[in-house]
MARMI-684837 format. One record per residue (C-alpha): residue in three letters; x, y, z; residue number from 1. Coordinates in nm, 4 decimals, decimal comma, always signed. Each point is the difference from the previous one (the first is absolute). Layout:
BEGIN
ALA  X  Y  Z  NUM
...
***
This chain:
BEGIN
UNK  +0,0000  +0,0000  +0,0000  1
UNK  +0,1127  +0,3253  -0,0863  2
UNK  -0,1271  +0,3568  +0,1172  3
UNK  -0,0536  +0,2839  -0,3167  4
UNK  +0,3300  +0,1696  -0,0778  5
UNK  -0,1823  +0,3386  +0,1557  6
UNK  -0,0347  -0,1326  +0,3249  7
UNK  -0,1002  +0,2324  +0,3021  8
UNK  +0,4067  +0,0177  +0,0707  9
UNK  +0,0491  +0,2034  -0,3011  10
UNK  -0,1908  +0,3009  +0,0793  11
UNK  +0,1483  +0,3618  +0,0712  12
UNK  +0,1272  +0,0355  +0,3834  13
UNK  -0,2717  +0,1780  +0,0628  14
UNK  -0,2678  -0,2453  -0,0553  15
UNK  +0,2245  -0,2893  +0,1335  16
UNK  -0,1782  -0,1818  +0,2612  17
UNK  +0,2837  -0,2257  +0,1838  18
UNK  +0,1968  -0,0001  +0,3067  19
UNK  +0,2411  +0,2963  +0,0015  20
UNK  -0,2253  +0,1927  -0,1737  21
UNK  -0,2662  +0,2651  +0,0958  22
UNK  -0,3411  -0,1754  +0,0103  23
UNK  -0,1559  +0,2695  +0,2033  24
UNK  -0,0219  +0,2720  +0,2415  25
UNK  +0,0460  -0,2151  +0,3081  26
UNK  +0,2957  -0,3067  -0,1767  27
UNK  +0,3128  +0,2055  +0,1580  28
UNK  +0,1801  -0,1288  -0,2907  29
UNK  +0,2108  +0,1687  -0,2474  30
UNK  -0,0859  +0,1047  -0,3173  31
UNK  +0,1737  -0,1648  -0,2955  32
UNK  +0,1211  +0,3406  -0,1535  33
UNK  +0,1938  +0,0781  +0,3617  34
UNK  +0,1412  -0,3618  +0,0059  35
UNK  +0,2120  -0,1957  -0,2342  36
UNK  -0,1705  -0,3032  -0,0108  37
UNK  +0,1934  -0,2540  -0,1763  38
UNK  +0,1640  -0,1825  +0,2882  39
UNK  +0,4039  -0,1083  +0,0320  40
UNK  +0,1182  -0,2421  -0,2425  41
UNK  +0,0454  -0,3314  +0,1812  42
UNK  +0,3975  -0,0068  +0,0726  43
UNK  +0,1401  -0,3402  -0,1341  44
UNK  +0,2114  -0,2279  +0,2575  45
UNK  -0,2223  +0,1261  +0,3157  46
UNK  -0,1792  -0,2279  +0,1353  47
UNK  -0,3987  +0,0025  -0,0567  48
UNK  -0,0862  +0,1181  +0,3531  49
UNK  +0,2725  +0,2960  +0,0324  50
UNK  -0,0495  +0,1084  -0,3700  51
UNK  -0,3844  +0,0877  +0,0897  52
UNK  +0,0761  +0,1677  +0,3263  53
UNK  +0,2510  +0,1698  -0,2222  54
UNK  -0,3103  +0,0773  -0,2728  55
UNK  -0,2070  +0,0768  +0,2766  56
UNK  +0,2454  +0,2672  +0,1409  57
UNK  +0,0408  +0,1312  -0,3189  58
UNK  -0,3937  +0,0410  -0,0359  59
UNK  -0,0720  +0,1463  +0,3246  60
UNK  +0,3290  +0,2529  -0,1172  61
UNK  -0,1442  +0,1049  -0,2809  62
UNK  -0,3606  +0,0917  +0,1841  63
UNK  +0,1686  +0,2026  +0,2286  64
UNK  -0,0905  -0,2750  +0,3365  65
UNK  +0,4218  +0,0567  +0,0544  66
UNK  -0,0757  -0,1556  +0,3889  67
UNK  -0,1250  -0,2994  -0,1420  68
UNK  +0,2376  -0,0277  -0,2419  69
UNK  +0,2939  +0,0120  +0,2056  70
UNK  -0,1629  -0,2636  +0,2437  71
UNK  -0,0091  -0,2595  -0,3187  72
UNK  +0,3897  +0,1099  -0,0151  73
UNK  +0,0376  -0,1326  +0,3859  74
UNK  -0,2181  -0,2982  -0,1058  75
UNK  +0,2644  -0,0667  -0,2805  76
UNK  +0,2837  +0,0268  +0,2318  77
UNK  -0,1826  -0,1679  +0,3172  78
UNK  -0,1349  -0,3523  -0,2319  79
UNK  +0,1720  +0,0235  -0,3226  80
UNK  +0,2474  -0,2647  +0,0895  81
UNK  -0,3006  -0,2391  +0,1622  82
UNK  -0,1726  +0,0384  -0,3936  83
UNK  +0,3106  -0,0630  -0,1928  84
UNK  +0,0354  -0,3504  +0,2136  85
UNK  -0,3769  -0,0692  -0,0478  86
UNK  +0,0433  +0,0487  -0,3514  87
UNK  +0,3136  -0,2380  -0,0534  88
UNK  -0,1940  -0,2469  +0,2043  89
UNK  -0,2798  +0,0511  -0,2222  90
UNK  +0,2219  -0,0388  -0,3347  91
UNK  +0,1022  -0,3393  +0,1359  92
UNK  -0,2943  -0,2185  -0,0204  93
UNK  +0,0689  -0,2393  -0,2640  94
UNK  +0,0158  +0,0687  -0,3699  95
UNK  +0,0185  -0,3152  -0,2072  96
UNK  -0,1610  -0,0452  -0,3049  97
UNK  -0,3409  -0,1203  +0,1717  98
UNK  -0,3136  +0,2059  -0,1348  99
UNK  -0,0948  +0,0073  +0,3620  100
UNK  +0,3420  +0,1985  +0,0821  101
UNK  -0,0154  +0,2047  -0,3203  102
UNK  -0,3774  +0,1301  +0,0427  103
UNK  +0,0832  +0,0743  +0,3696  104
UNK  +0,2803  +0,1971  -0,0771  105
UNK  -0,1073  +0,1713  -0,2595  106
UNK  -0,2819  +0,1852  +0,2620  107
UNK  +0,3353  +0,0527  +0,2382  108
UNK  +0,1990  +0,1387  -0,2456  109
UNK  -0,2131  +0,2973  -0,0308  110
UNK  +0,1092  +0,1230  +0,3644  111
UNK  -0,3606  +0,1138  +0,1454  112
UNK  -0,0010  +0,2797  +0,2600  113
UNK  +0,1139  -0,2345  +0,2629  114
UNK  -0,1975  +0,1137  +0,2555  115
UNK  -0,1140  -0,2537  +0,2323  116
UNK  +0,3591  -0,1077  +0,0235  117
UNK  +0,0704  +0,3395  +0,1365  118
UNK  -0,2491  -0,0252  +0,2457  119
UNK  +0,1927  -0,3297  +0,1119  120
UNK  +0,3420  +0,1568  +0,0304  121
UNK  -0,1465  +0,3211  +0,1884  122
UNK  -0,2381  -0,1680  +0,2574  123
UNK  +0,2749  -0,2768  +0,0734  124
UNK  +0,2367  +0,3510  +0,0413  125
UNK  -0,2179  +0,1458  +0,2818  126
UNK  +0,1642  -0,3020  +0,1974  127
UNK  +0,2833  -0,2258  -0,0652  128
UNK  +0,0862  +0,0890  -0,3422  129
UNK  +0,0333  -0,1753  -0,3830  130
UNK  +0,1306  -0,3329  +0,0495  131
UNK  -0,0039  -0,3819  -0,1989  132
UNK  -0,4044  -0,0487  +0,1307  133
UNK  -0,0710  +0,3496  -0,1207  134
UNK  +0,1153  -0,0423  -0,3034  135
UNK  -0,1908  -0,3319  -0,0946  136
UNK  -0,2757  +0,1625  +0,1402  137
UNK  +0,0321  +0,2917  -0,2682  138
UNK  +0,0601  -0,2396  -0,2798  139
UNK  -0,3108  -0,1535  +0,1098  140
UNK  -0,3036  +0,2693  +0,0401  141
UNK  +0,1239  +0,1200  -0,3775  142
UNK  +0,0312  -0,3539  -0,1141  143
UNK  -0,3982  -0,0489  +0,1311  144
UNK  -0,0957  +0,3550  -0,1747  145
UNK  +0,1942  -0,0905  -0,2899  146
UNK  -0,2271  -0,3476  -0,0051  147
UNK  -0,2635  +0,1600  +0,0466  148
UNK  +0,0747  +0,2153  -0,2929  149
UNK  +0,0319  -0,2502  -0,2371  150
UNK  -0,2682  -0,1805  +0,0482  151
UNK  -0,2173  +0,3302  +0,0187  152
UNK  +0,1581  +0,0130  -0,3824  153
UNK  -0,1594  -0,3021  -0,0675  154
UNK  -0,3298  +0,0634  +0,1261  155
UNK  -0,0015  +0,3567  -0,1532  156
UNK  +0,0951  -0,0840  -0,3164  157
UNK  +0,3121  +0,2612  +0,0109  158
UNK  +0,1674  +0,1342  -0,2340  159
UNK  +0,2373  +0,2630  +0,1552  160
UNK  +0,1661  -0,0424  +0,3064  161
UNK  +0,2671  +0,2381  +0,1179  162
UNK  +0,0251  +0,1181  -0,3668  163
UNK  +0,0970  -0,2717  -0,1107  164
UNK  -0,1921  -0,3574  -0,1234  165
UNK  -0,1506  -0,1870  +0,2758  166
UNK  +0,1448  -0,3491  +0,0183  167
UNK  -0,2797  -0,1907  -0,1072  168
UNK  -0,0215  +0,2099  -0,3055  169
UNK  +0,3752  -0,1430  -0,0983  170
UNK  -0,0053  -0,2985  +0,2062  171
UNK  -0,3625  -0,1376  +0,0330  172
UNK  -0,2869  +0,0205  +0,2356  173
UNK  +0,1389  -0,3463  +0,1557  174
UNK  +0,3504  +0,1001  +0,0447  175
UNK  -0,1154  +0,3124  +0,1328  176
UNK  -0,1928  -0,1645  +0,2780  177
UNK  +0,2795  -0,2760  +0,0611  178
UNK  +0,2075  +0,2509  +0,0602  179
UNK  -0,1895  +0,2347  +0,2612  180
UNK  -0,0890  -0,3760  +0,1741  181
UNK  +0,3622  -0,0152  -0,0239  182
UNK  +0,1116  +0,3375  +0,1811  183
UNK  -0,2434  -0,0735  +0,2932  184
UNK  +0,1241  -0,3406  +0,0621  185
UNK  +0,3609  +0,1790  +0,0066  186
UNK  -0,1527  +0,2490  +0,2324  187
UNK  -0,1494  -0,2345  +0,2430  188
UNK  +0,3369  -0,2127  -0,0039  189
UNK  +0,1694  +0,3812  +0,0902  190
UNK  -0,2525  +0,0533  +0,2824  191
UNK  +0,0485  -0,3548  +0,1954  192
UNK  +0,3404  -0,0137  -0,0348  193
UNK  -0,0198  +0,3616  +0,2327  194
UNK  -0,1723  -0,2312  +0,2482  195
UNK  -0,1792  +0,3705  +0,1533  196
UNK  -0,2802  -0,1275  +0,2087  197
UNK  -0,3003  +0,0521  -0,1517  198
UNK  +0,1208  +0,1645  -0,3263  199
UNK  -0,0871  -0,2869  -0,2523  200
UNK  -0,3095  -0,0475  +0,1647  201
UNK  -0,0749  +0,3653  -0,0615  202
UNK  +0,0960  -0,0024  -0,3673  203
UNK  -0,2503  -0,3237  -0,0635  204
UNK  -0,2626  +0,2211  +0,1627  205
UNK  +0,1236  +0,2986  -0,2421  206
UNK  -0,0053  -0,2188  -0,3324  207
UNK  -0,3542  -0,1788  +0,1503  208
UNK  -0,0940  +0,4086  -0,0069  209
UNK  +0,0858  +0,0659  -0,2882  210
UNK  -0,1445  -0,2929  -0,2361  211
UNK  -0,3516  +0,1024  +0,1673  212
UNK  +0,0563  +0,3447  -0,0825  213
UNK  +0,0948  -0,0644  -0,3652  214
UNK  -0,2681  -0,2151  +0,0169  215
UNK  -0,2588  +0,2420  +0,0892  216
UNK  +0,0881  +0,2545  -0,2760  217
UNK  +0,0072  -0,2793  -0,2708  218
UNK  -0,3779  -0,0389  +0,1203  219
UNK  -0,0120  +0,3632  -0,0315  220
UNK  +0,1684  +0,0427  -0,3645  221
UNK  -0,1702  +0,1716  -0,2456  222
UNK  -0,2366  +0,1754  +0,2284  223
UNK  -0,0487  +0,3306  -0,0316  224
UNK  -0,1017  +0,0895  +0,4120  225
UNK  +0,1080  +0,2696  +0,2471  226
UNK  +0,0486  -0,2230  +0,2384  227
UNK  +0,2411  +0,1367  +0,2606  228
UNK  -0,0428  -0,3126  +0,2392  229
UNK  +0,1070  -0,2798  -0,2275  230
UNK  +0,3117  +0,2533  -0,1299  231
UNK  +0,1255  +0,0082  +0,3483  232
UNK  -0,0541  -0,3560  +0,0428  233
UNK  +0,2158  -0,0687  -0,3167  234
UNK  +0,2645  +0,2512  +0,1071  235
UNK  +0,0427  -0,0982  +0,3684  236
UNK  +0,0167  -0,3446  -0,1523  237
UNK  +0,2412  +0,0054  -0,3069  238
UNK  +0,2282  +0,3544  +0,1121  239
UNK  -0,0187  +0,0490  +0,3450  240
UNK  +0,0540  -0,3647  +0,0791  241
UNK  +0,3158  -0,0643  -0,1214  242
UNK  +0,1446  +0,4097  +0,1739  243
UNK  -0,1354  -0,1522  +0,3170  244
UNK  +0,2132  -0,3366  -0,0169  245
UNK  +0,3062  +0,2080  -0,1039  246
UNK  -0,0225  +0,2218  +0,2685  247
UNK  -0,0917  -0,2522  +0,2836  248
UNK  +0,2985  -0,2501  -0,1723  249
UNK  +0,2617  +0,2876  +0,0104  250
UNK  -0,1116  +0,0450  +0,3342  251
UNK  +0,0528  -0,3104  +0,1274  252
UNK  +0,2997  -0,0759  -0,1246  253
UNK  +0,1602  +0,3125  +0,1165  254
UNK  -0,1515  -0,1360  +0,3464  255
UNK  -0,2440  +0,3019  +0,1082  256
UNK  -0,2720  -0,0970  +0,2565  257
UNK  -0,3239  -0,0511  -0,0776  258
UNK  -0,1093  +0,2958  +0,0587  259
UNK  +0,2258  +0,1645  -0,2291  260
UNK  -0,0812  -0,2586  -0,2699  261
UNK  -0,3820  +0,0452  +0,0402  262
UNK  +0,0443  +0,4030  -0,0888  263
UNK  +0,2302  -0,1220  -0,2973  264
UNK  -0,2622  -0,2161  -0,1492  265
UNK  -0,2539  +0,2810  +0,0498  266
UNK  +0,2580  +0,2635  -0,1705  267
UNK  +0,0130  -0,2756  -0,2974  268
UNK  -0,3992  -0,0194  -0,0357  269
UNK  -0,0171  +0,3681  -0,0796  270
UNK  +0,2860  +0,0151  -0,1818  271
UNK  -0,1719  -0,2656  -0,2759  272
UNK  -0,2610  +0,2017  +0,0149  273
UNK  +0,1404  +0,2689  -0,0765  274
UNK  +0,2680  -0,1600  -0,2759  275
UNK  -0,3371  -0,1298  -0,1968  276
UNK  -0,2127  +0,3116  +0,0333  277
UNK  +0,3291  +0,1582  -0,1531  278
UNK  -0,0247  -0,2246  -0,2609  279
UNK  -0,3593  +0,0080  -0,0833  280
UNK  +0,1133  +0,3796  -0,1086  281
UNK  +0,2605  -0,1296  -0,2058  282
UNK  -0,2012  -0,2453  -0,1437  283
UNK  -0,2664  +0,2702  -0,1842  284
UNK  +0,1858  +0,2995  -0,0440  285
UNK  +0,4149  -0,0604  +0,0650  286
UNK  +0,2684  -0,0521  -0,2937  287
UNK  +0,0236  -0,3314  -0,1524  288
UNK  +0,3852  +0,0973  -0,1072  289
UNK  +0,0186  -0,0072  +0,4057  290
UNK  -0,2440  -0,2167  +0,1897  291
UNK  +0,1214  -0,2991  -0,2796  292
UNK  -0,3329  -0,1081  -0,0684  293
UNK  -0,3468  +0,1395  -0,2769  294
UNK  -0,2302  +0,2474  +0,1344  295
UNK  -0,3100  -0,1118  +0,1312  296
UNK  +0,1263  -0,3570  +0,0486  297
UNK  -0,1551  -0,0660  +0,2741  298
UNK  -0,3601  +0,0986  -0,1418  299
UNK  +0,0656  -0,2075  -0,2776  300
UNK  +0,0647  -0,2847  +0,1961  301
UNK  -0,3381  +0,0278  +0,1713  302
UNK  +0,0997  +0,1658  +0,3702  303
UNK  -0,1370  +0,3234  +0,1150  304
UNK  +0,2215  +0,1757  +0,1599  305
UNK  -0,0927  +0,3069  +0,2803  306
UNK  +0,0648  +0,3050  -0,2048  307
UNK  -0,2660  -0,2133  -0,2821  308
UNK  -0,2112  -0,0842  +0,2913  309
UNK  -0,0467  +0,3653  +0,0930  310
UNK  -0,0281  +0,1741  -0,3552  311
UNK  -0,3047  -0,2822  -0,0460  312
UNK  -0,1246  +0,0587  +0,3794  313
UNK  -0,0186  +0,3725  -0,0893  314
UNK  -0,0651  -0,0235  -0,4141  315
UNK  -0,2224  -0,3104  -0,0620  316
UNK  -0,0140  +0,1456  -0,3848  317
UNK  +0,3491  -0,1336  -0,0195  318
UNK  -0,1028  -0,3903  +0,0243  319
UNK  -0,0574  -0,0143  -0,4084  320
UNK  +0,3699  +0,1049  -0,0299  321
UNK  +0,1292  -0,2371  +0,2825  322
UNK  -0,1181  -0,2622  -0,1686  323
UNK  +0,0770  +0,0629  -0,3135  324
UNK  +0,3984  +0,0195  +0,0974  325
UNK  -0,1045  -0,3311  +0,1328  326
UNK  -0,1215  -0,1280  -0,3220  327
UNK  +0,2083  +0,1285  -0,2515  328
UNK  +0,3887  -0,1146  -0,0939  329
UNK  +0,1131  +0,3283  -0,0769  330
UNK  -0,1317  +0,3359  +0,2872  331
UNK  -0,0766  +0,2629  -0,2841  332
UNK  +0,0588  +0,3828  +0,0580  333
UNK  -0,3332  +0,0710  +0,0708  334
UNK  -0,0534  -0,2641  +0,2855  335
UNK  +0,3317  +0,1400  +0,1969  336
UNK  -0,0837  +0,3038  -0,0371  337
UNK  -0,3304  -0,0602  +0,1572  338
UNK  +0,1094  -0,1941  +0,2698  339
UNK  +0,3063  +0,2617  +0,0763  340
UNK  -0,2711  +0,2589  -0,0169  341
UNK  -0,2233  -0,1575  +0,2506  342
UNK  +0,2979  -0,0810  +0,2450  343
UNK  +0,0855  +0,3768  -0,0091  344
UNK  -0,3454  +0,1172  +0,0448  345
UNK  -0,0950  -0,2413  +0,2233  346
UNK  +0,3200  +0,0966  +0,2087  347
UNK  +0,0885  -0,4203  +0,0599  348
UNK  +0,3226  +0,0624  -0,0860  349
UNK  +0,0219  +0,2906  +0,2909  350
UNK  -0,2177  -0,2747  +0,2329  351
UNK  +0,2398  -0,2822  -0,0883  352
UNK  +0,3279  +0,2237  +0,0852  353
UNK  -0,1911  +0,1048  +0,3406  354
UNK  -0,0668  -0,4058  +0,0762  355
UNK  +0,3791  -0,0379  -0,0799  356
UNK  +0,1161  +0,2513  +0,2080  357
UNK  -0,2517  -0,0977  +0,2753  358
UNK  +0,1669  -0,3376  -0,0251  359
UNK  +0,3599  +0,1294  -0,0066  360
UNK  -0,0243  +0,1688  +0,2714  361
UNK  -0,1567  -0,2352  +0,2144  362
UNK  +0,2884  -0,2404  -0,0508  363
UNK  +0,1842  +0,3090  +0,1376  364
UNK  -0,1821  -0,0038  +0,2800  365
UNK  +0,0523  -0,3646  +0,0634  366
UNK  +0,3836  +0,0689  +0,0151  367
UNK  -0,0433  +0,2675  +0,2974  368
UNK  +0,0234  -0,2508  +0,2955  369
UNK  +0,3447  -0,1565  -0,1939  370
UNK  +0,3421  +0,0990  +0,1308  371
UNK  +0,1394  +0,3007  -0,2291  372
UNK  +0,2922  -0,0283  -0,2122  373
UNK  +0,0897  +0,0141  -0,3785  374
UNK  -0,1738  -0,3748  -0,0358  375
UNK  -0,3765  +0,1694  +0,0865  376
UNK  +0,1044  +0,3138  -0,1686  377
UNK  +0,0319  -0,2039  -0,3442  378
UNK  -0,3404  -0,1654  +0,0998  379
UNK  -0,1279  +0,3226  -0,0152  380
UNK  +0,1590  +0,1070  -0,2851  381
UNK  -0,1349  -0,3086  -0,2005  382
UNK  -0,4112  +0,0836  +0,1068  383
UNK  +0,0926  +0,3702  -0,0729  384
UNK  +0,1969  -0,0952  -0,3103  385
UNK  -0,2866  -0,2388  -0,2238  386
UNK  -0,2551  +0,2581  +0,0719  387
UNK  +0,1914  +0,2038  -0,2684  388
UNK  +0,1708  -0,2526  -0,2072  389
UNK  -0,0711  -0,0119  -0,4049  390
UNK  +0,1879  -0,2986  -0,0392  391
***
């Protein structure tokens, strides 16, 4: 599926409606004709994790957030060299000439954002530090998201991921699946072998949460319905899930009390939250060159997302042209430009930011009882950071 060359990305900065940009009176973002908008080349040799805290600094630079940016410069210094061993561990699961390996590694390759490894590394920093069980555990949460990714391909018949082909386009729907059932198995060996109490036992829970959740919005697929209860059901399930386990993981391992661990887990259920809410934007009105995947990809796989859910909530004359982005290959001119109409009239996109930011800084708040040093200030950073991320 492809969206119309003239897609709602292409219009003038001043009728842009995306994340960075102005979308009204009350967004607090900058317009596109005060900010350079094209964000830092990716630097080649860094690894994944530091070169998009390095984007990321560059980004908030450019917008003027200088604070912000130099805390993604301590964040550099403080876990670069924790993401440069996660990523040689990563590169060294096996690469033999097995389709499994091959389709597996050809999702890996294309880096990822590398986020809920963070989270590992920084919650296992409020205590002990980044050691051998930290590390597997990192490998692990983004070897379960990157399952879950590939098998999402599958089920979505995807085209794009990460701008580039998804592997079951090059490698099969079968080898596709094979290989996420592959990465979780690897994950689960990662997690025992820690032998944290009660960590496997809280991933199996996790995954458990997350096939229901996927479950519920393949019963949902295709329906065009503002309903805000079974989106947070989905999203609490399939994004805020896996945060939690990252946090609570890095937690224990770095051997804070439970306590401590209980206000991490909370910190990592907003901060999902948040990260998706972020992405619904991103989804309908962000840069494709960027975000690595179509506009409107997730409406034309069938799933509402909130900013949708509010512009139909709000405009219910906007159902004919929800549907018919549903039914059609290609999303003419005319359709985006309805939809991005009706988002900007409808102020969703202004409600979604709000719900993100709601989120964000509730998973702030959730840090306030932790001991302070530069490991909670990069937590903060992070929920502060994805609010305003294009990437």
């Amino acid at each position: 599926m492809k969206v119309a060359t003239s897609s709602a990305v292409e219009r003038s900065p001043s009728e842009h409606v995306g994340v960075g940009h102005t979308v009204g009176p009350d967004s607090g973002h900058h317009s596109a004709a005060n900010v350079d908008s094209s964000p830092p080349e990716s630097v080649p040799g860094l690894p994944v994790g530091v070169d998009l805290l390095a984007r990321l600094e560059g980004i908030c630079a450019h917008r003027g957030l200088g604070n912000l940016a130099d805390r993604l410069s301590d964040m550099v210094a403080f876990i670069g060299q924790d993401l440069e061993t996660f990523e040689l561990e990563l590169d060294r699961l096996p690469r033999d000439a097995r389709l499994v390996n091959r389709s597996a590694h050809h999702l890996l390759a294309r880096g990822g954002k590398r986020l809920r490894p963070m989270c590992v590394a920084l919650a296992a920093r409020l205590g002990g530090g980044f050691d051998q069980r930290v590390l597997d555990l990192a490998v692990a949460v983004e070897l379960v998201h990157s399952a879950t990714l590939l098998h999402d391909d599958v089920v979505d018949l995807s085209e794009v991921r990460r701008g580039a082909p998804t592997a079951r386009t090059v490698y099969g729907n079968a080898a596709s699946i094979f290989a996420g059932d592959w990465l979780l198995i690897e994950a689960l060996r990662r997690v025992h072998r820690c032998q944290l109490p009660d960590t496997l036992e809280e991933l199996f829970s996790v995954i458990e949460e997350m096939i229901f959740a996927e479950s519920l919005q393949l019963e949902t697929r295709g329906l065009v319905s503002a309903d805000r209860d079974i989106y947070f059901q989905v999203v609490e399930g399939k994004t805020a899930s896996v945060f939690r386990w990252a946090m609570s993981a890095g937690g224990r391992a770095g051997g804070l009390g439970d306590d401590d661990r209980l206000q991490l887990v909370e910190y990592g259920r907003h901060l999902g939250i948040t990260f998706q809410a972020t992405d619904d934007l991103l989804d309908l009105t962000g840069d494709s060159a960027k975000t690595g995947k179509l506009l409107f990809a997730d409406l034309r796989e069938g799933k509402m997302t909130f900013p949708l859910i509010v512009a139909l909530e709000r405009d219910p004359d906007v159902r004919p042209v929800i549907e018919e982005i549903l039914a059609d290959e290609v999303v003419s001119d005319h359709a985006a430009d309805r939809v991005v109409n009706s988002l900007r009239e409808t102020r969703a996109v202004d409600e979604c930011l709000q719900l993100a930011r709601k989120h964000a800084g509730l998973a702030l708040a959730a840090l306030e009882p932790l001991p302070d040093g530069r490991a909670r200030r990069a937590l903060a950073t992070v929920a502060e950071t994805i609010v305003d991320r294009d990437l």
